[in-house]
C-alpha positions, 0 to 999 in steps of 0.5 A: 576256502578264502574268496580267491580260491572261491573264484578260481573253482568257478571262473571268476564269477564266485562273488556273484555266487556268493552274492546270490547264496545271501540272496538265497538265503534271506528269501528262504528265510523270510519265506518260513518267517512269513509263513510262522507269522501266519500260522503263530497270528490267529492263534494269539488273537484268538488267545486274547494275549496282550503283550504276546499279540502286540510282540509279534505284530510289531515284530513282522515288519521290522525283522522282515526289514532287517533280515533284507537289509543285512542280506543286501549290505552284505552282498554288496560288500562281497561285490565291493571286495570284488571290485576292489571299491573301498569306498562303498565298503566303508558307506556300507558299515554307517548304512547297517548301523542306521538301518539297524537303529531304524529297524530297532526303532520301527519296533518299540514305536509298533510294540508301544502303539499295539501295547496301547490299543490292546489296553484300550481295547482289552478283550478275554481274561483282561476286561478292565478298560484302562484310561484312555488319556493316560493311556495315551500320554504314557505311550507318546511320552514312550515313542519320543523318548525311544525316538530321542534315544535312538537317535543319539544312539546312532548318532554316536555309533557313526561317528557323530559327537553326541555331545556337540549335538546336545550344546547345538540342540541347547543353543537351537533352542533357545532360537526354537523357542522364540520363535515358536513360543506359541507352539511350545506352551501348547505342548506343555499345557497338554502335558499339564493337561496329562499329568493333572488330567482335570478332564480326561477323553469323554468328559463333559467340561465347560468353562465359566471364563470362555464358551467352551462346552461339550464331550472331549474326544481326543487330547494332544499336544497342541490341541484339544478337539472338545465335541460341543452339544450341536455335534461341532467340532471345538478346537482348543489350544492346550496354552488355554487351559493353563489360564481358564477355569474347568468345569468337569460335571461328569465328575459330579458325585450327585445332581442338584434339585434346587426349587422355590414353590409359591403357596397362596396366602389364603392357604397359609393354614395348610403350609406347616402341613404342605412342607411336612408332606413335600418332605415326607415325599423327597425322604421316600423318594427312591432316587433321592440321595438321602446322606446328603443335604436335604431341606424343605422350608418356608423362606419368603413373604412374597408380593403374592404368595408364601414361597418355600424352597426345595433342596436336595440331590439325586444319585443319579449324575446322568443329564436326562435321568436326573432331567426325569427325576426332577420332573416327578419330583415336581409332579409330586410337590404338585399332588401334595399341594393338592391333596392338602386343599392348597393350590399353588399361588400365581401373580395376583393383586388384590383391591380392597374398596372402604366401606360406605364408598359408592359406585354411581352411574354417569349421567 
């Protein structure tokens, strides 16, 4: 039966029915929808499922949005047959094609930022934590390249030339990039930043060339946010790091212990003796690293004292572990000075009166 004799059967008013079965329908349908989701929900979350989970939840939102969407252009393409409006027939067409890439578009974004959470914050059969920067720059890299895709895709579909946007966008940017110099080289030095990752979310950084020290939280692509040892909040520009140097200690393999220990002279019997017990001390040492340098020798005449120097690396990289190492290990150098006879030397000087020289008392 074609929509004219739809509407004789009832009065004229067929396209309003018509309308409201669409209606119908797409209530009826999202009504079930919803009610699947909820019961489908629990059951992912509890399953620990990483891409299943991140599908549906990114999928509710969009799908319920496209399923009103469709629903709505067509009864109002039902109504314009009605009315004879051609018009609104021919807005309604670029209108589905742009709410469809929106909706296509609303998806991946959700999918890749729900992917990302779940790989960062994995639980059940997937344990092992990825990283979190690249982490991070893969799915921004992601979001804009659908973002960019999606849009010329619509472009193109509404009748839009791609290609004239691409000559106007190269045009456009040649003035962009004079004018927000600035801006562009911080988002391509978080980019280095990204793809040479010096430093990654965590890492403890300094640098030598600026006052820049402190617990990196979160790398964008403008800035940087570095959390400095007073719990302050550093903004970098990411250009920054494209000229400076970069300490990273939290990619240290070892900790050093490097020391110079004064003995007094009136003990320089006992430092052959004193050197082979502080070395004896550090190679049974259990939080010594023993496959790398270690050195214990005498290496000055000072004004006051014989002073050997000590060298050597713990295993432990951890700030306050190794701060507790190196003490003990001080501790000990003491007790075997000790335990020798020696005694640790202090600033001293010493005056030697010739004989025959007498002291009288003034008148």
């Amino acid at each position: 039966m074609d929509l004219e004799a739809f509407e004789k059967s009832f009065g004229g008013y067929g396209w309003a029915i018509e309308a409201f079965i669409v209606i119908f329908f797409a209530l009826l349908f999202n009504f079930f929808f919803s009610r699947f989701f909820r019961k489908l929900q629990p059951k992912l979350i509890k399953s620990h499922k990483i891409w299943e989970n991140a599908l549906l939840s990114s999928l509710y939102r969009p799908l319920k949005f496209l399923i009103w969407l469709l629903s709505i252009t067509f009864a109002l393409e039902i109504t314009s047959q009605y009315m004879e409006d051609i018009s609104l027939t021919k807005v309604l067409e670029p209108l589905q094609v742009i709410g469809f890439a929106g909706a296509l578009v609303w998806f991946l974004t959700l999918f890749i930022r729900c992917v990302e959470e779940n790989l960062l914050h994995p639980k059940g059969s997937f344990e092992h934590r990825l990283d979190e920067t690249s982490v991070r720059a893969i799915g921004k890299l992601m979001r804009i390249a659908v973002i960019i895709t999606s849009s010329l895709v619509a472009f193109q579909a509404i009748g839009i030339p791609v290609s004239g946007i691409v000559a106007f966008g190269g045009v456009g940017g040649i003035a962009v990039g004079f004018a927000a110099k600035d801006l562009l080289a911080n988002f391509f030095g978080g980019l280095m930043v990204f793809l040479d990752r010096p430093f990654s979310i965590g890492d403890w950084i300094r640098s030598p060339d600026r006052e820049i020290e402190g617990t990196v939280e979160h790398i964008g692509w403008r800035t940087t946010r570095i959390r400095t040892f007073d719990k302050r909040p550093l903004f970098v520009p990411n250009s920054l790091f494209t000229t400076i140097s970069i300490e990273n200690p939290s990619r240290m393999s070892n900790r050093r212990i490097k020391a110079y220990v004064g003995v007094r002279y009136d003990d320089a019997t006992k430092m052959r003796d004193v050197i082979d017990g502080v070395k004896e001390m550090l190679q049974n040492h259990p939080e010594i690293a023993q496959d790398k340098t270690m050195i214990v020798n005498l290496v000055e005449f000072g004004p006051s004292s014989l002073n050997f120097m000590i060298y050597t690396f713990t295993k432990t990289t951890n700030w306050i572990r190794f701060q507790e190492i190196q003490e003990d290990v001080f501790l000990k150098v003491i007790d075997v000075i000790t335990s020798l006879g020696a005694e640790c030397a202090f600033p001293t000087t010493t005056l030697h009166i010739p004989e025959g020289v007498t002291v009288s008392k003034g008148l």
